[in-house]
N, C-alpha and C positions, 0 to 999 in steps of 0.2 A: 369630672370626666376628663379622661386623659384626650391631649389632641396630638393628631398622626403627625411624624416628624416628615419633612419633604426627604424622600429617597434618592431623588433624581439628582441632588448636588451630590451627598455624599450617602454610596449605597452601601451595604453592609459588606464584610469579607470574611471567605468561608475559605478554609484552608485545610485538605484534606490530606493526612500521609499514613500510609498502613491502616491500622485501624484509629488514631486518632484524629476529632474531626477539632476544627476551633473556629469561633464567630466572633467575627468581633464589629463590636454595635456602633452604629456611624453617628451616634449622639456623642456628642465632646464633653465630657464631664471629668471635674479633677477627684472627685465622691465617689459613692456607691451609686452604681447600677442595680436594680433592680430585674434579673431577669425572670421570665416566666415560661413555663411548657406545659400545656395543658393547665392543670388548676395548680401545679406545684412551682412555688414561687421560691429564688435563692438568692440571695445580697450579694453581690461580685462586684468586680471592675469591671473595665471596659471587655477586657476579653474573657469567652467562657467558652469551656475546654472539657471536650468531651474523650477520654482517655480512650474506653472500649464502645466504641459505637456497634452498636444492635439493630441493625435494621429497621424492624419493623416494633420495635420497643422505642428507640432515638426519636423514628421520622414525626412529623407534626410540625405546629408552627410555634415560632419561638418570636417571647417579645421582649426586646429590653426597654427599660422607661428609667429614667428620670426626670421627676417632680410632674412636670406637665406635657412633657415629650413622651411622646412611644415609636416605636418601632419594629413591624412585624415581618418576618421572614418564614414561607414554609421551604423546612427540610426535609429532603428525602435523599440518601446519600449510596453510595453500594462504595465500599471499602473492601477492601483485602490484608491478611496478615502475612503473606509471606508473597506480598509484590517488593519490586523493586524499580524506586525511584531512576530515571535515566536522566541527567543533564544535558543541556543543548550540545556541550562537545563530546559527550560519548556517541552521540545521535550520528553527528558530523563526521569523527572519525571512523566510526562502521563504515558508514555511507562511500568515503573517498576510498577507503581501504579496499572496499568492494569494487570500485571503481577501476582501483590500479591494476587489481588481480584479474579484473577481464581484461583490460586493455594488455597488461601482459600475457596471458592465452592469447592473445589476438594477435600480436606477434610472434609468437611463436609459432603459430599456424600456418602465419605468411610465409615466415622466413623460410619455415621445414617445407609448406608446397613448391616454393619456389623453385628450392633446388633441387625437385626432384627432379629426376626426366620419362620421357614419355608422356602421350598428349591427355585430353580430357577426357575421362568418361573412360573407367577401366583402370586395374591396380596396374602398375607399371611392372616390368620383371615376373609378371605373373605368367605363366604358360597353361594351355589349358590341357586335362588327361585326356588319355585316349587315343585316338585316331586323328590324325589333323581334320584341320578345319578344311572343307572347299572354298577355295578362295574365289571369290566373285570374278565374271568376266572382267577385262580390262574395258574402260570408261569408253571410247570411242567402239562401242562392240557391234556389230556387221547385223546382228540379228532384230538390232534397234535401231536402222536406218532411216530417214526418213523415204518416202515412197517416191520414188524418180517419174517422172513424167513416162517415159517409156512402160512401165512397170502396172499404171492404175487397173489395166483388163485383169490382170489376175487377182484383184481384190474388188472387182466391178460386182459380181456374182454375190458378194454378202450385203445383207441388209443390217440395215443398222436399228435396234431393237430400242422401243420406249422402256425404259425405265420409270 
C-alpha cells in the first residue's frame, strides 16, 4: 500500500500555455516516477507533459508515486490554441499609455475652453436665425416692485388661494 505524500510542504505545479499543460510532482526523486491517470500507468521523471490537452478526455486525477510515496492531484483545465500569453510589462505599458492619452485629451480640453470667449452654457459666436430674440425687461423692472405701503388697498380686494 502506497502512503499519501504531505501536500502541504511541497504541492504540485501545474503550468498551463496554449494548449499544453505540464505537472510536475512534488516527490523529490533522482529515478523514475511512476505516473498514473485513470488505470493507465507511464514511467517518466519528475515532470509530465501533456502536449494537446483535450478537455474532457485530459480532465481526471493524476497520481505520481515513487516506491512508497504518492501523490494525487485532480485536473480539470480549459486551454486555448490561439491565446496569447501577456507579460507583466506589456500589462503595464497598455495601462500607463492609456493613462498618458487621457491626461493629454484633458489638456487639451482645458487649454482650447479656456481661451475661448464667451460665458457658460451656449456655443460662443453662435447667432441664433430668424427674427431676434425679446430681450428680457431690465433687472430693476417697475412691474416687479415690491408693494409700497401707500399701494396695499389696491391688492386688498384679492384673496389669496389654498393650494
Amino acid at each position: 500500500m502506497c502512503e499519501e505524500y504531505n501536500l502541504e510542504e511541497n504541492p504540485f505545479e501545474v503550468v498551463i500555455s496554449k494548449t499544453k499543460v505540464t505537472i510536475t510532482c512534488p516527490i523529490q526523486s533522482d529515478s523514475s516516477i511512476k505516473w498514473k491517470k485513470d488505470k493507465q500507468e507511464k514511467d517518466g521523471d519528475q515532470v509530465y507533459v501533456i502536449e494537446e490537452y483535450k478537455s474532457p478526455k485530459d480532465d481526471g486525477e493524476y497520481t505520481c508515486q515513487f516506491g512508497t510515496n504518492s501523490a494525487k492531484l485532480y485536473l480539470k483545465a480549459k486551454v486555448c490554441s490561439n491565446c496569447e500569453e501577456l507579460d507583466v510589462l506589456t500589462v503595464a505599458g497598455v495601462i500607463i499609455a492609456d493613462l498618458l492619452i487621457t491626461l493629454g485629451v484633458l489638456i487639451l480640453v482645458y487649454y482650447f475652453s479656456k481661451n475661448r470667449k464667451g460665458g457658460v452654457g451656449g456655443s460662443a459666436g453662435v447667432h441664433p436665425r430668424g427674427p431676434k430674440m425679446v430681450r428680457p425687461p431690465p433687472v430693476p423692472n417697475p412691474d416687479y416692485e415690491p408693494i409700497r405701503k401707500g399701494q396695499r388697498d389696491v391688492y386688498a380686494g384679492l384673496q389669496s388661494r389654498g393650494f
